[in-house]
C-alpha distance (Angstrom), angle and dihedral (degrees) to the residues before:
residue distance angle dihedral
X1 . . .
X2 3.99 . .
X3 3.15 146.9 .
X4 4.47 119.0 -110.3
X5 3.57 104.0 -146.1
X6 4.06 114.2 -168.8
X7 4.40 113.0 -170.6
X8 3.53 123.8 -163.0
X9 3.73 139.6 -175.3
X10 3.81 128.8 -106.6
X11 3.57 89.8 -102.3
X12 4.01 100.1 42.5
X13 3.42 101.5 -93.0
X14 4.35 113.7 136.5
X15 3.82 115.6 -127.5
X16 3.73 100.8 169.1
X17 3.94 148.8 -4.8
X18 4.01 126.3 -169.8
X19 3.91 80.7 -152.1
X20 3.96 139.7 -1.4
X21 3.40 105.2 -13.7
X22 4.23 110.8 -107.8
X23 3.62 110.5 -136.7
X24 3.68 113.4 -121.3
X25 3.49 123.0 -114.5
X26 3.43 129.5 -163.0
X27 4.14 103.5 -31.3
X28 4.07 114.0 -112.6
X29 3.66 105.9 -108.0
X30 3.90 91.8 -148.9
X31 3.92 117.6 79.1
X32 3.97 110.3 -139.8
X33 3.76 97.8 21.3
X34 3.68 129.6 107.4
X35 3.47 124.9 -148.2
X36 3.80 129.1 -175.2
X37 4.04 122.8 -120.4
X38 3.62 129.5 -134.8
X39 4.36 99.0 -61.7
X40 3.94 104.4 26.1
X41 3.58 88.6 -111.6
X42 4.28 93.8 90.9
X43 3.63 115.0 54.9
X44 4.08 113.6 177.4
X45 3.98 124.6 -159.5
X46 4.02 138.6 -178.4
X47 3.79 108.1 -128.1
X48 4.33 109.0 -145.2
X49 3.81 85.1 -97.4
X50 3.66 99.4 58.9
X51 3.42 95.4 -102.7
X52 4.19 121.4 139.7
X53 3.74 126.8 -130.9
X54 4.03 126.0 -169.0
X55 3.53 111.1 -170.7
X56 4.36 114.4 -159.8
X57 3.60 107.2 -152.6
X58 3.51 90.9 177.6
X59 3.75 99.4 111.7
X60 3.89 92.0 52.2
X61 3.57 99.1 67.6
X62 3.42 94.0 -138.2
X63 4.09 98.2 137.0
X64 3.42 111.6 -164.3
X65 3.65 98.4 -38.5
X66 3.16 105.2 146.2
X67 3.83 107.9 -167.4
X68 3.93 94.4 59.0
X69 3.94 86.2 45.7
X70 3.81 91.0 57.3
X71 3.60 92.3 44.9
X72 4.13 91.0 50.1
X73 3.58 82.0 54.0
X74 3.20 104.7 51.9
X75 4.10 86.0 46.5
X76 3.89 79.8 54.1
X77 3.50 101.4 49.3
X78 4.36 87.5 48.2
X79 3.39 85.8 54.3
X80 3.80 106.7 46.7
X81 3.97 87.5 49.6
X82 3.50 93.5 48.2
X83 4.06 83.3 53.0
X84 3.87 90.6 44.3
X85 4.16 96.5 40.6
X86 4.23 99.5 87.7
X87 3.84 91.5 42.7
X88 4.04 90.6 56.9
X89 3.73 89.4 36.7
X90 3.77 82.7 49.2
X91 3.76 89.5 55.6
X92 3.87 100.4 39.1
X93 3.66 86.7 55.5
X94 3.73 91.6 60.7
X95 3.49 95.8 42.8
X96 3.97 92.1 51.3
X97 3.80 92.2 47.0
X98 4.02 88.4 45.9
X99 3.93 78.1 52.8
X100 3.93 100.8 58.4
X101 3.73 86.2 36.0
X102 3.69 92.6 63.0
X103 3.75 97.6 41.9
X104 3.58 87.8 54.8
X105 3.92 90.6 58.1
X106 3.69 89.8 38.1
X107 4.21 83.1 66.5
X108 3.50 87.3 67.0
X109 4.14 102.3 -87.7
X110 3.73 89.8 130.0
X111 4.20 85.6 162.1
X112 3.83 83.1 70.7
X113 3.92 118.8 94.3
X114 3.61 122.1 -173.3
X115 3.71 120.5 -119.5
X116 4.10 113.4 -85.2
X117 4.10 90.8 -148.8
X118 4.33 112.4 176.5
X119 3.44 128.1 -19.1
X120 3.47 108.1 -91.2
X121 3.88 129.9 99.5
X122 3.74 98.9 -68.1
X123 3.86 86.7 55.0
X124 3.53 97.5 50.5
X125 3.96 91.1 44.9
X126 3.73 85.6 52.0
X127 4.31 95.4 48.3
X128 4.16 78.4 41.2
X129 3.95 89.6 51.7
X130 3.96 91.3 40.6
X131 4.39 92.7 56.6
X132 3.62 88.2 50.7
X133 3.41 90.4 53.6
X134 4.26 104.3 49.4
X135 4.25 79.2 46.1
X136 3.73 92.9 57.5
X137 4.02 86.6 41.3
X138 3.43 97.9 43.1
X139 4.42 87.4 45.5
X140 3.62 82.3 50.9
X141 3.93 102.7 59.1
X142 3.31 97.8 36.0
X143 3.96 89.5 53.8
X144 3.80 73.2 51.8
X145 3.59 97.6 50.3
X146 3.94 88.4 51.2
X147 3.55 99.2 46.9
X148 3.85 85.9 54.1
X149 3.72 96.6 52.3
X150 3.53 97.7 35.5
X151 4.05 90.1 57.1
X152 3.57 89.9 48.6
X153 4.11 93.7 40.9
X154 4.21 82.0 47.4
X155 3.91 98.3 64.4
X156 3.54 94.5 60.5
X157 3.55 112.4 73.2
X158 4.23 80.5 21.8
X159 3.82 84.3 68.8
X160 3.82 98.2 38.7
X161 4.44 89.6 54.1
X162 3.63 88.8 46.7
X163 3.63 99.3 52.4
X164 3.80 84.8 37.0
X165 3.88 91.2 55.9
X166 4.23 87.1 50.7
X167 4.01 89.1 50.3
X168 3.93 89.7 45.2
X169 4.53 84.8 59.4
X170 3.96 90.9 52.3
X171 3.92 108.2 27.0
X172 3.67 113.7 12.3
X173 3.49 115.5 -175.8
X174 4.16 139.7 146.6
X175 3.49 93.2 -93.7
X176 3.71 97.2 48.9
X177 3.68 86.2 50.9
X178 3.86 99.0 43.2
X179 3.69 95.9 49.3
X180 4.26 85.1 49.0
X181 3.62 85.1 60.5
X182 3.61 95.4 52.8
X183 3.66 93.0 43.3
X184 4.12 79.5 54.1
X185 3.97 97.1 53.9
X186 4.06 94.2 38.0
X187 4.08 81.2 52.1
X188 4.28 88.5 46.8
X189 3.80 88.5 45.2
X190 3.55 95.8 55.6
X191 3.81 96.8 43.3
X192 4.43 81.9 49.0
X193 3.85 83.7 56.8
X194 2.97 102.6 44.8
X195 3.71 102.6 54.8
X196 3.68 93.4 45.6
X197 4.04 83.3 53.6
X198 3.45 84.5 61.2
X199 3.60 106.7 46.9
X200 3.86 85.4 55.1
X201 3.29 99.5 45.5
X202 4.36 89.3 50.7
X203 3.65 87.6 36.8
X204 3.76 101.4 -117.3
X205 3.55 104.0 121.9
X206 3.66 115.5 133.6
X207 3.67 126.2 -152.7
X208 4.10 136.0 -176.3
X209 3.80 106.3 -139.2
X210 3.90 105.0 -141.5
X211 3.70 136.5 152.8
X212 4.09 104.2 -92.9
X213 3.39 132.4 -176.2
X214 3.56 107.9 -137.4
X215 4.29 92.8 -164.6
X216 3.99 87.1 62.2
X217 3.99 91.2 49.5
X218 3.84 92.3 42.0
X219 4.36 90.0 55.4
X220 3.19 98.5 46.1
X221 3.70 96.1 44.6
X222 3.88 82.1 43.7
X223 3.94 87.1 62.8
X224 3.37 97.8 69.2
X225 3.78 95.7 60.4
X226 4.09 118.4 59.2
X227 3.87 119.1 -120.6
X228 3.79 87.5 10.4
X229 3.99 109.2 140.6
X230 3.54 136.6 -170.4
X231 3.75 132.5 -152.0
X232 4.15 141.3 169.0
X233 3.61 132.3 58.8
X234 3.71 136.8 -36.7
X235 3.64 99.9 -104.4
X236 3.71 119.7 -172.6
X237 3.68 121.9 -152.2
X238 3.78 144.4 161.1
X239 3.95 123.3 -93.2
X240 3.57 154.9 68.9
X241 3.52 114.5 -36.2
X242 4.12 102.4 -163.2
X243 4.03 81.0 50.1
X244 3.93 90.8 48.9
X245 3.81 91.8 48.3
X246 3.38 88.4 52.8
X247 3.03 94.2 48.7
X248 3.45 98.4 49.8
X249 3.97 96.4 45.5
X250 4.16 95.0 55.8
X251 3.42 78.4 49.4
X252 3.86 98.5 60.6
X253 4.33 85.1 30.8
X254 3.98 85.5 63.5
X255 3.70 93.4 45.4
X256 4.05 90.5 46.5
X257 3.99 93.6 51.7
X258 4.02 100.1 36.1
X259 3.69 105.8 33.0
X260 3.57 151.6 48.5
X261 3.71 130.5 -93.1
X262 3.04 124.3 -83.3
X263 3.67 104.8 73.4
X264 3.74 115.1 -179.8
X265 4.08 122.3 -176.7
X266 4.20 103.1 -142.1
X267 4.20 115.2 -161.5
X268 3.90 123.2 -174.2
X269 3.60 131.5 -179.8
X270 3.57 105.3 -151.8
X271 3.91 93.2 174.8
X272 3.38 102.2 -128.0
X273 4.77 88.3 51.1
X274 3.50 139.5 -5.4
X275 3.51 139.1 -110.2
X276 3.60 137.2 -138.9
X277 3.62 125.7 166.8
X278 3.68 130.9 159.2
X279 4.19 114.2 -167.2
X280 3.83 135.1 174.9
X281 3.55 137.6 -164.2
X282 4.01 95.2 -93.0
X283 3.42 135.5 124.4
X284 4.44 87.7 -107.6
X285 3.51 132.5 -137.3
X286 4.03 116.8 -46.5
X287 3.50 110.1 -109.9
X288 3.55 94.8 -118.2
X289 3.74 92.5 59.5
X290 3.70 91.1 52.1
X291 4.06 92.7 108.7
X292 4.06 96.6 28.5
X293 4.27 96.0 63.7
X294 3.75 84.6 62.8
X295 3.92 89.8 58.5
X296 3.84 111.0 87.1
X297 3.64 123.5 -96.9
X298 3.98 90.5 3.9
X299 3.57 116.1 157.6
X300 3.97 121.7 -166.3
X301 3.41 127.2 -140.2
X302 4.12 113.2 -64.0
X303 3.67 93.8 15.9
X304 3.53 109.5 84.7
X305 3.81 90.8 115.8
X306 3.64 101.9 41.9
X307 4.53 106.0 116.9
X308 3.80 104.2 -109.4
X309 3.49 133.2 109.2
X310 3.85 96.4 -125.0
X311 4.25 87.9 -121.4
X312 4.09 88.4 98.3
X313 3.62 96.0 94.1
X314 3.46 104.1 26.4
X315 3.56 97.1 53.1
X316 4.38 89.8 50.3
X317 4.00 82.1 60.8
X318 3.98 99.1 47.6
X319 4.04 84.8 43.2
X320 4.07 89.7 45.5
X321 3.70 92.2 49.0
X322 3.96 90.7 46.7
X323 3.47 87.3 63.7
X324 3.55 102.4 48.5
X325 4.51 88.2 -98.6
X326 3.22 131.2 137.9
X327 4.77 115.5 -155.0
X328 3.76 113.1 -148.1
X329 3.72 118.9 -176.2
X330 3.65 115.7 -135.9
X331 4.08 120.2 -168.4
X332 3.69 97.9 175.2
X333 3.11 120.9 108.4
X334 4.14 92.8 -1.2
X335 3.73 128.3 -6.5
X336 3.87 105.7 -85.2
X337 4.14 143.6 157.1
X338 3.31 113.5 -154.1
X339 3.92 128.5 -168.3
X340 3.62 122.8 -152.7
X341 3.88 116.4 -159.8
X342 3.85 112.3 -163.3
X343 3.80 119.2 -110.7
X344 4.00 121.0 -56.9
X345 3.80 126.6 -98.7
X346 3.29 119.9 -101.0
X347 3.98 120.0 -87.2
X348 4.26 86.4 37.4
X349 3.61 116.4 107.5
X350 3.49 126.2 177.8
X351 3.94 122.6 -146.6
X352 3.90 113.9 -144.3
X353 3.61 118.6 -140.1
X354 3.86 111.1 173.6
X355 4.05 132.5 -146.3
């Protein structure tokens, strides 16, 4: 005598049979429960894990008695969770070790990684948990990083208003008072850059999306600065205009402190993207400082001592990137940074009016 056990898949498909396969009928929709085919002698069952189990009491005579069947059943059920019980122990073993791994991160050892073990879901959950992790520790040190350099970058201009407030008590004259206020707005700059360093570094930026024209942002930025032209079309895009004039103006700052007059603000519609680039008569940016100016509070060779708060740059590549740009820097023929904004939505036209 013997039992003819037939297993299925979750989605009907046979992957075994002790004996003649049974044909499956329509799949039980409760997991755990047996429940008896058309003659008593087929009983069919959803294991936890979806899979399907016909059991063919044929062989055992037992009819339809139902007493014995519940009792071969239950013998049946024993035994399949007795088959079952070191795979789930298996599992729960992982998942309590993944447990104490975590907690031990979660106490602030954000070196630590928890063990990737198989390739199943538990492993990828663990290689899941262990990204999130390095992006919270490398957000971390570089909130570090800025905190260190924008304490040191602070107690310039700090320095320069207090001795400037001690001049104004014995010798108080325009000068005095006019380089005070600069000291003042470099001081407000710095603090404006670097909050919006930190909402893009945490993420938390928040822009308006809105049809801009980047020729009216460039002139009037372009009116601060004397002998500063601009030239090109009127292009039209979509974004955030306090981002763009910011943008823009570190932009023009960079040009101001590192190059030569004169500096000229170029836009093209090319159609298909736009481009903004604003050059100088300078000698540019060595080519193996091309990646470093985008770093914050780097300082190339020979300008240590130049005012700034070494956020110009870096901030004009997280606001690019927010808007779907990419910056090149171009030192042939002049000294120039050019940003080039992917094509314009539909419904946005931009009229071209040349220099």
């Amino acid at each position: 005598m013997s039992i003819g056990l037939t297993i299925y898949s979750s989605d009907g498909r046979l992957l075994g049979a002790s004996a003649k396969p049974v044909a499956l009928p329509q799949a039980p929709s409760t997991p755990g429960q047996w429940e008896e085919l058309t003659d008593g002698s087929h009983w069919i069952a959803r294991l936890p894990d979806g899979r399907i189990v016909i059991a063919n009491l044929t062989h055992l005579g037992l009819g339809s008695d139902g007493s014995a069947v519940r009792v071969i059943f239950a013998l049946l059920v024993i035994s399949i969770s007795a088959l079952m019980y070191p795979a789930i122990r298996r599992i729960t073993r992982r998942l309590e070790r993944l447990q104490s791994e975590v907690e031990i991160i979660g106490e602030g050892e954000l070196s630590r990684r928890v063990t990737v073990d198989g390739k199943d879901e538990i492993a990828r959950l663990a290689a899941s948990f262990n990204r999130s992790t390095a992006t919270i520790q490398d957000l971390l040190n570089r909130q570090r990083m800025l905190l260190a350099n924008a304490s040191h970058e602070l107690r310039t201009p700090l320095a320069r208003i207090r001795m400037g407030i001690e001049l104004l008590e014995t010798n108080d004259t325009a000068k005095r008072r006019a380089d005070l206020r600069k000291d003042i707005g470099e001081l407000n700059a710095l603090i404006d850059d670097l909050i919006i360093m930190t909402r893009f570094d945490i993420g938390a930026t928040e822009s308006c999306r809105e049809p801009v024209d980047l020729r009216t942002i460039a002139t009037e930025e372009a009116g601060r600065i004397k002998g500063c032209s601009v030239a090109g079309d009127s292009a039209v895009i979509l974004g955030d205009m306090r981002m763009l004039r910011h943008m823009v103006r570190n932009l023009l700052d960079n040009a101001q402190k590192y190059g030569q007059p004169p500096i000229e603000i170029h836009i093209q519609d090319q159609g298909d993207r736009v481009d903004l680039t604003v050059s100088d008569r300078g000698s540019g940016i060595p080519a193996a400082e091309h990646e470093k100016v985008f770093e914050p509070f780097f300082r190339g060779a020979g300008r240590q001592n130049v005012a700034g708060s070494g956020l110009g740059l870096p901030l004009v590549a997280r606001i690019s990137k927010a808007h779907d740009a990419t910056v090149r820097i171009e030192n042939m023929p002049n000294s120039a940074i050019s940003i080039r904004f992917p094509a314009k939505p539909s419904g946005l036209r931009s009229s071209r009016h040349r220099n």
